[in-house]
C-alpha positions as CSV (number, residue, x, y, z in Angstrom):
1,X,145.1,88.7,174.8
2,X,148.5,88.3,172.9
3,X,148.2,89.0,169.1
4,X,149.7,86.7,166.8
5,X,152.7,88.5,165.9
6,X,154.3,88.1,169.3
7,X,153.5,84.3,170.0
8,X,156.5,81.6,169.8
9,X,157.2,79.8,166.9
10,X,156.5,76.4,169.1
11,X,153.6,73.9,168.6
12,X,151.8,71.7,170.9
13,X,151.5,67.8,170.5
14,X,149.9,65.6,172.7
15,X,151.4,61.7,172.8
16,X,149.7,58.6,174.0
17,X,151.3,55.6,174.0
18,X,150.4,52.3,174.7
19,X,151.9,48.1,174.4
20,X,149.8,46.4,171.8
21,X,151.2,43.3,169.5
22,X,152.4,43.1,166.0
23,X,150.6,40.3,163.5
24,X,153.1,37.6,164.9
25,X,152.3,38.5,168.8
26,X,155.7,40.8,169.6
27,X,154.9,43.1,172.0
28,X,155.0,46.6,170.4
29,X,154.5,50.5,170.9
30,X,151.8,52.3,169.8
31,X,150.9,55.8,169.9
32,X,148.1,58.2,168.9
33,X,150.1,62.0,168.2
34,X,147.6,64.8,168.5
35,X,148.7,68.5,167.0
36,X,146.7,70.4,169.7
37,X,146.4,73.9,167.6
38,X,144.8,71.8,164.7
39,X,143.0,68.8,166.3
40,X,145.3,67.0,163.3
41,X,145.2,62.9,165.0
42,X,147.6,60.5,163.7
43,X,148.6,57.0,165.1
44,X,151.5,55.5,164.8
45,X,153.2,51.5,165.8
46,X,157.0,52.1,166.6
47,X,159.1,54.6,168.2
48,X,160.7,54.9,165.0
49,X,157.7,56.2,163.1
50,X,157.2,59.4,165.8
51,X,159.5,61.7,164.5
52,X,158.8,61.6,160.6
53,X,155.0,61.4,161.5
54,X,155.1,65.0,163.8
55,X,157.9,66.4,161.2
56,X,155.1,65.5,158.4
57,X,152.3,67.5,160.7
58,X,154.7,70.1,161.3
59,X,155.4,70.7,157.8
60,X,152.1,70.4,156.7
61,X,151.0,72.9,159.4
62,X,153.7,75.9,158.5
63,X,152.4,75.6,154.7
64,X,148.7,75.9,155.8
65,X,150.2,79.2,158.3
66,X,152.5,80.5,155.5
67,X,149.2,80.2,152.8
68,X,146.6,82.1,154.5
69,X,149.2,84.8,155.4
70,X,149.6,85.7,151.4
């Protein structure tokens, strides 16, 4: 078992993404973004909302890691 001084400094996300419509029928993207070390969900409507939503989690994530290392 690897201790956690010599793991990567990567994270794991899982996307799913699926067509739904917006309020006036448009065909849209939609996507639940799971942070696999956390169980953290999100959802989001928009490829453009991805990134910021998983840079968010990923912030949010290395302040929770930083914390509990003090």
């Amino acid at each position: 078992m690897e201790n956690d001084e010599h793991q990567p400094a990567s994270q794991l996300f899982t996307v799913r993404v699926w067509r739904g419509q917006d309020a006036d029928g448009r065909t849209e993207w939609r996507g639940k973004l799971r942070h696999v070390p956390s169980a953290e969900v999100r959802y989001f409507q928009g490829w453009a909302a991805l990134i910021p939503l998983m840079l968010d989690m990923l912030r949010r994530h290395n302040e929770q890691t930083f914390n509990s290392q003090k």
